[in-house]
C-alpha positions in Angstrom: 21.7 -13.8 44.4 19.1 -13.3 47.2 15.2 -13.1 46.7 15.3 -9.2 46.4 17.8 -9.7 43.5 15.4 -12.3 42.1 12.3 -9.8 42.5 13.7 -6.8 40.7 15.1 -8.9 37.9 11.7 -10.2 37.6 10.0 -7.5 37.3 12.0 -5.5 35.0 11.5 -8.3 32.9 8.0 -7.6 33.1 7.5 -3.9 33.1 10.1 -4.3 29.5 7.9 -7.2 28.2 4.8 -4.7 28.7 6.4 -1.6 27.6 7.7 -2.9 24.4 4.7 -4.8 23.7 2.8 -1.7 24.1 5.4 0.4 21.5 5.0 -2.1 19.2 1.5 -2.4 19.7 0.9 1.0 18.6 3.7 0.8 15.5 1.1 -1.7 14.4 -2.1 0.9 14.8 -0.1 3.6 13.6 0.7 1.3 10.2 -3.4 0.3 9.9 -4.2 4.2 10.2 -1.8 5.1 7.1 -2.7 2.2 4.8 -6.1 2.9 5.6 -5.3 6.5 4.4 -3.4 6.1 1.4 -6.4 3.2 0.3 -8.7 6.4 0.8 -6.5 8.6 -1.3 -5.9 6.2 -4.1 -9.8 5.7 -4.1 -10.7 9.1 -4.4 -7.8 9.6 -6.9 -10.0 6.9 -8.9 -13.3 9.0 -8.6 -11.7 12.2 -9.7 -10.4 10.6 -13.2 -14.6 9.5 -13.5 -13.3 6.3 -14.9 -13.2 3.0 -12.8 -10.7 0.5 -12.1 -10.9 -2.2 -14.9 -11.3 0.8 -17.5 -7.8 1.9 -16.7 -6.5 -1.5 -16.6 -7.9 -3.0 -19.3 -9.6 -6.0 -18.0 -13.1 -7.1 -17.7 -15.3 -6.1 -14.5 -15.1 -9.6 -13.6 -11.1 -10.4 -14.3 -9.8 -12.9 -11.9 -7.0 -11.8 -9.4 -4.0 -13.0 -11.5 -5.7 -11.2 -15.0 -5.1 -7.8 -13.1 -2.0 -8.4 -12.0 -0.7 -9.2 -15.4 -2.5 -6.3 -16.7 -0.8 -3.7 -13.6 2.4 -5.4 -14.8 2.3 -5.0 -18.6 1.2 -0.7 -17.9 3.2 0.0 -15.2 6.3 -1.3 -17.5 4.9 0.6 -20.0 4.3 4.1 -17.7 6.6 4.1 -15.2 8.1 7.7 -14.9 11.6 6.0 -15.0 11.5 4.8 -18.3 10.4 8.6 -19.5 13.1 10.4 -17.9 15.2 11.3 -20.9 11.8 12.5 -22.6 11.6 15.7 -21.1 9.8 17.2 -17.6 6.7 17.4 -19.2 6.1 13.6 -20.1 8.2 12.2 -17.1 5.0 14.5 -15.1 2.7 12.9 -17.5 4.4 9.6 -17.1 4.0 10.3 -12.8 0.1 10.8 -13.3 -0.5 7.8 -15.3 1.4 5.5 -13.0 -0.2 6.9 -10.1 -3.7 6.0 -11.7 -2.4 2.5 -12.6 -1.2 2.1 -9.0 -4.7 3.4 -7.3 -6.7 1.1 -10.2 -4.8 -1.3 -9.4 -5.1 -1.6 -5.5 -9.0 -0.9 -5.7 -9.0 -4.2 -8.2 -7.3 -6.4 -5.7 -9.6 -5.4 -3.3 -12.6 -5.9 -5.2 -11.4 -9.3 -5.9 -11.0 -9.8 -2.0 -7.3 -9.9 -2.4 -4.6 -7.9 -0.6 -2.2 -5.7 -2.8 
């Protein structure tokens, strides 16, 4: 293997460390961008019922980190559009919207707390 050998494997090895740290670097913008979005939506899903996070829940305004967990746990069990499916469409739908609000209640508790969901 001469130097010119040497020079071109080097810098292929440098041009695809680059490029695929610059794919990846924008897989990681790109996954920022859409949690930011669906933290929006879930937020805004949250005004539009005109009740706040710990109302839907269950919990206190002040309920610790692991108190709304158990709390997400014990509704979504209890709401989950799977356990409804042999009820008919119209509570499975029912089932979907009251999941949805347990979902977005619960995300915007975590991050009240300071935790991540």
């Amino acid at each position: 293997m001469n130097g010119i050998e040497l020079f071109v494997i080097v810098v292929c090895l440098i041009a695809g460390y680059w490029g695929m740290s610059k794919m990846l670097a924008g897989k990681a913008a790109a996954d920022r961008a859409a949690a930011a979005f669906w933290a929006q939506q879930e937020t805004a899903e949250l005004r539009t019922t005109g009740t706040s996070w710990n109302e839907i829940l269950g919990v206190s305004p002040v309920a610790g980190l692991d108190e709304i967990r158990h709390a997400y746990k014990d509704l979504i069990v209890q709401y989950h559009p799977d356990k409804v499916a042999n009820l008919g469409l119209e509570l499975r739908a029912l089932a979907d919207e009251k999941s949805k609000q347990i979902t977005a209640a619960y995300h915007e508790g975590i991050r009240a707390r300071g935790g991540t969901a």
